[in-house]
N, C-alpha and C positions, 0 to 999 in steps of 0.2 A: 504494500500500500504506500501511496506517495501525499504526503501529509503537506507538497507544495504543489501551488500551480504550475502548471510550463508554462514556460513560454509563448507559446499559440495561445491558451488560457486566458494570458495577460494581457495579452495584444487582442484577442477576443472582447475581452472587457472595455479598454481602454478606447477601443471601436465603438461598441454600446455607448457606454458613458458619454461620447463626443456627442453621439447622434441625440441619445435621449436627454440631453442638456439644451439641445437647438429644438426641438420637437416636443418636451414640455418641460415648458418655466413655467413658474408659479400662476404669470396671468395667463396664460393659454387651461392651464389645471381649472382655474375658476372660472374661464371660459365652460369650457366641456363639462363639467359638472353644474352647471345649470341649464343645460341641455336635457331634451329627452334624452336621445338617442347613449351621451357619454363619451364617444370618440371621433375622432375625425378619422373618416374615411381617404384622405388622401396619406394619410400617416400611416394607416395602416398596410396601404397599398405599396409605400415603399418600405414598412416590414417587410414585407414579401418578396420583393423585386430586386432590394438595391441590398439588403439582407438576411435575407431568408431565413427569418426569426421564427414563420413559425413551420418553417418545415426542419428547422431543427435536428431534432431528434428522432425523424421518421427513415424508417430505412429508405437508402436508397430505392430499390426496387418498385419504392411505392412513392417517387418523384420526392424523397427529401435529401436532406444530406447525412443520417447516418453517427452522427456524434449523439452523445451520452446525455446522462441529465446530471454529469457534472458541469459540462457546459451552458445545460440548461437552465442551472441553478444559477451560474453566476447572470444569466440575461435576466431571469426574476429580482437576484438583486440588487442590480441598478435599477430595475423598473421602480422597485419598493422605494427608491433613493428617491426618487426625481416624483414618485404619486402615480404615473402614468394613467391615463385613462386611456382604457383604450377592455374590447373582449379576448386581450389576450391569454388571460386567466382560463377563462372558461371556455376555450377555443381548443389551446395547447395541453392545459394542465388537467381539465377534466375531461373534455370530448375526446380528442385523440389520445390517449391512455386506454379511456375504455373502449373504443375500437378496437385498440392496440391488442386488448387486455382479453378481452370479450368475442372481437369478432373473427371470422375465417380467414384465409388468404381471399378469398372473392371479396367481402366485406371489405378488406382493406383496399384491394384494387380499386375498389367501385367509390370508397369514401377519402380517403386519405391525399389524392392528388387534387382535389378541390380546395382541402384544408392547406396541404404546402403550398399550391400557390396563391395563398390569399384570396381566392373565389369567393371560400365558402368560411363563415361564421357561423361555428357550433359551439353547443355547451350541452351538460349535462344537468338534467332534470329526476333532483332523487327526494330531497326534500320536502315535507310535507306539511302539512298546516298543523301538525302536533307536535313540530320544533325537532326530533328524533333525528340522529345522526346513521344510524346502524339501521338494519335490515330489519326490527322489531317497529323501525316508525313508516315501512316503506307496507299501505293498505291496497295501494292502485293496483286494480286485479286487469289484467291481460286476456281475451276472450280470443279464443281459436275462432275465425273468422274465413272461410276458405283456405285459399294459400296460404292467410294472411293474418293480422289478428287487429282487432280494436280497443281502445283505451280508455276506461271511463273513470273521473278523477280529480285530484286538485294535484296540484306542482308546486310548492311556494319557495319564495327566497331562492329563485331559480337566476343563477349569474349572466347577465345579459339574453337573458331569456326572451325577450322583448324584441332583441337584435338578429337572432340565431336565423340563420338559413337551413341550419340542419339540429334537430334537437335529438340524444340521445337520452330515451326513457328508462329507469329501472322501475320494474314491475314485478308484479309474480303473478303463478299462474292461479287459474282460482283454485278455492278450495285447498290452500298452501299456508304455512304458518312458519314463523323463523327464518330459519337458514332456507330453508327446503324453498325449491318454487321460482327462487329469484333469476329474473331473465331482463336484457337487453335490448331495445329495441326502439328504431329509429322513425324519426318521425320528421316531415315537412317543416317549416318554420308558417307555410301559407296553409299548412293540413285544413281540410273543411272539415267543422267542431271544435277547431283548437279556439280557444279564445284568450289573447297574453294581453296582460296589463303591468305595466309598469308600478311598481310600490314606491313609498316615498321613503327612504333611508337615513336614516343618521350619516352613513359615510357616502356621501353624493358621489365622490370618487367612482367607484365601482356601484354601480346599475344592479338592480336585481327585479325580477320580477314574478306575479304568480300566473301560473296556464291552466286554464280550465279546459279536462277533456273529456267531449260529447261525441262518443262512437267513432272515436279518430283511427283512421286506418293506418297500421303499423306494420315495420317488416322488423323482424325477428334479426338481432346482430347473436353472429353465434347460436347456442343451443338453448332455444327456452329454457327456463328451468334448471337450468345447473350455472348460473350465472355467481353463486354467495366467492370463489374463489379470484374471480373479477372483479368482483362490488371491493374485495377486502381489499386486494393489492390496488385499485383504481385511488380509492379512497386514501391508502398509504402513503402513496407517489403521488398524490395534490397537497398531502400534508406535508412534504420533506418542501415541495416548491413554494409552497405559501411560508414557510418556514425560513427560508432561504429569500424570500421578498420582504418577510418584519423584519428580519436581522440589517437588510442593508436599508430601511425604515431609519430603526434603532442605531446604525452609525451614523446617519442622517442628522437626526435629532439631538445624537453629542457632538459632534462637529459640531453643531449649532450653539449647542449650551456653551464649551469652552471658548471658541468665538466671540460670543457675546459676552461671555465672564471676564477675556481679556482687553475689551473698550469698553466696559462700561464701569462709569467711574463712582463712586459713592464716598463721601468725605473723605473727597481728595484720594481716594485711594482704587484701581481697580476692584471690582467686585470678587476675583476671580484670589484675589490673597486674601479674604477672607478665610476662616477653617470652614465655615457653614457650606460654602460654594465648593470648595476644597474637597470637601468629604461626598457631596453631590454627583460631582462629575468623577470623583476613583470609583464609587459603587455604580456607574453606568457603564465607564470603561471595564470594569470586570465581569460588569452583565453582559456586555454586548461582545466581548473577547471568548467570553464561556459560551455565550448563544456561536457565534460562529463556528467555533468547533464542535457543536450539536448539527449543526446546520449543514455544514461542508462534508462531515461524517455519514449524514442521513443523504447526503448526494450520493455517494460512493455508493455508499448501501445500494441506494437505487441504481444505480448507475449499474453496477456487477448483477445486479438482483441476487444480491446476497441472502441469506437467512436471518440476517440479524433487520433486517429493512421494516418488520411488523415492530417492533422493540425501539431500532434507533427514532420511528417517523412519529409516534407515539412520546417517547424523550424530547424529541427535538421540538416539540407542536407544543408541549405542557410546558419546558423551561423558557424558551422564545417568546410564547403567548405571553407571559408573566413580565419577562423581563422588556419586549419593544414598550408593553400599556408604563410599566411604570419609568420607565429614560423619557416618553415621550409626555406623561404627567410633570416630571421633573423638570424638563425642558420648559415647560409653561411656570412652574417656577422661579425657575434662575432668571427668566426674563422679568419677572415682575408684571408690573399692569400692564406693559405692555402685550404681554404674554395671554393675557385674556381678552384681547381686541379680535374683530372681526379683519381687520388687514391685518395682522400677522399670521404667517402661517404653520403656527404651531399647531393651533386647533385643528388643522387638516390632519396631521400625521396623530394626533391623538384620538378622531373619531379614524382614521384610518388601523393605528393599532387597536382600539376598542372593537368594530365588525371582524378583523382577521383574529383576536381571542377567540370570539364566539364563534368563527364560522368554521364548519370540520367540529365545532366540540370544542370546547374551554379548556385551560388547564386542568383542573378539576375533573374532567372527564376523560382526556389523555393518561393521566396519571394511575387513573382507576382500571382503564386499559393497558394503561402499560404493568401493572399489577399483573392483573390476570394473565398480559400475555407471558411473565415472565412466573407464571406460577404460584404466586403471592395470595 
């Protein structure tokens, strides 16, 4: 295992970072989040084109390029760095996984070259109006339909759900309970009965919305029914990359803090030689130095599709979660009143650490997983 970046890695980044510093600054962020829609379509076009961000990670064979979700990881975060708006999230990190995860070699052919080349906007749809993270809150029953099958249901807090050209379902079949039942399956963005309404959000950043479904015609990714071994790993590998986006959140927000500790001046003195300030930013720097090697660690995992990947993604989602809410709490401290105004933009990164806690499951629920998965 190699515990540094290379060189391509770096220069990877350094690529990133240039572009997502010209493509969102703070006012273009506040632009797009008062938007429906959330991103700008010409930005996302030259994801696509000019960097092929989100074919990424997709095998070659299937029009991507083939690199890891180490790499993947560092593009999530600088995304997290800079706020980006945009359905990168729920395009890369949830929809093509579970394709990936879930669906056949035809499925992939047939889905995956529209998502590399920025065609096609997907995301996935598991969540439900009983808040449930795990396959105990997933009720939307699946009816064998012809070839074919139909959806009848609610979807909520579904990530650019609203946007999606191609929606991936998790369902089960009827007359199913728990593990057992859970299946896959793909659905139109214009399907007749789907009905998506955008919700109003605490973090305007990232879009979410709920889909009402009335006898929606669906095609099955993968094998009905035996989908619980896709749900777990899909779910795992959105947790390492959301994981991987609050951390570079979180070096965001101390950058910020010691920054401003060292010009702002308080009788006569920098703020930042205070001990109060002092002891502020050591426990952010040792949260966000600990977060990172959770974070970097739970890439690799995923990256090898190691066995430790249910464990590390779990770790990595509980200590992260904890540590970007409170550096990006802190952050609005050090700054003082300033720090609670509507023009600064701390408040962005701290309702943005606040929906990435809860979303995937809080600390407190990570933790309780990562229990059981370690036998506890």
């Amino acid at each position: 295992m190699n515990f540094a970046f290379s060189e391509e890695q770096d220069e990877l980044r350094r690529t990133i970072r240039q572009f997502l510093e010209a493509k969102s600054p703070s006012a273009e962020v506040r632009r797009l989040m008062e938007g429906t829609e959330g991103y700008d379509p010409a930005v996302w076009t030259q994801m696509a084109e000019q960097l092929g961000l989100q074919s990424l990670h997709i095998p070659e064979e299937f029009g991507g390029q083939g690199f890891t979700f180490v790499e993947l990881a560092i593009v999530f975060e600088e995304m997290g760095r800079v706020l980006l708006c945009s359905p990168y999230f729920a395009t890369v990190a949830l929809a093509t996984n579970a394709i990936l995860n879930a669906g056949s070699a035809d499925d992939h052919k047939a889905l995956l070259g529209g998502i590399a080349s920025g065609e096609t906007i997907a995301t996935m749809a598991f969540t439900e109006p009983n808040g449930k993270w795990d396959t105990a809150g997933i009720t939307m029953e699946a009816t064998k339909s012809g070839d074919g099958y139909v959806l009848n249901g609610t979807k909520s807090f579904v990530i650019d759900g609203h946007n999606a050209d191609l929606i991936v379902v998790v369902a089960r079949l009827a007359g199913t309970s728990g593990t057992d039942g859970i299946g896959f399956f793909t659905v139109a963005g214009d399907a007749s009965g789907l009905t998506r309404t955008a919700l109003s959000t605490m973090d305007q950043t990232r879009k979410q919305a709920k889909l009402e479904f009335s006898n929606v015609a669906a095609a099955p990714l993968g094998t009905p029914g035996d989908g619980f071994a896709a749900f777990s790993k899909t779910l795992d590998q959105a947790a390492v990359l959301l994981s991987n986006e609050m951390i570079g959140g979180a070096q965001f927000v101390l950058d910020q803090s010691v920054e401003y500790a060292k010009v702002r001046v308080q009788f006569g003195r920098p703020i930042g030689s205070f001990q109060a300030i002092k002891h502020k930013c050591a426990d952010m720097l040792l949260e966000v130095e600990s977060g990172k090697s959770a974070a970097y660690y739970s890439a690799w995992a995923a990256a090898e599709d190691n066995e430790e990947l249910p464990v590390v993604a779990a770790l990595a989602k509980a200590y992260i979660s904890d540590a970007y809410f409170h550096c990006a709490a802190e952050n609005i401290q050090i700054h003082g009143g300033i720090g609670f105004t509507w023009e600064h933009d701390a408040h962005l990164y701290f309702k943005r650490a606040k929906s990435s806690e809860i979303y995937l499951g809080d600390a407190t629920y990570h933790r309780e997983l990562l229990a059981q998965r370690i036998g506890i």
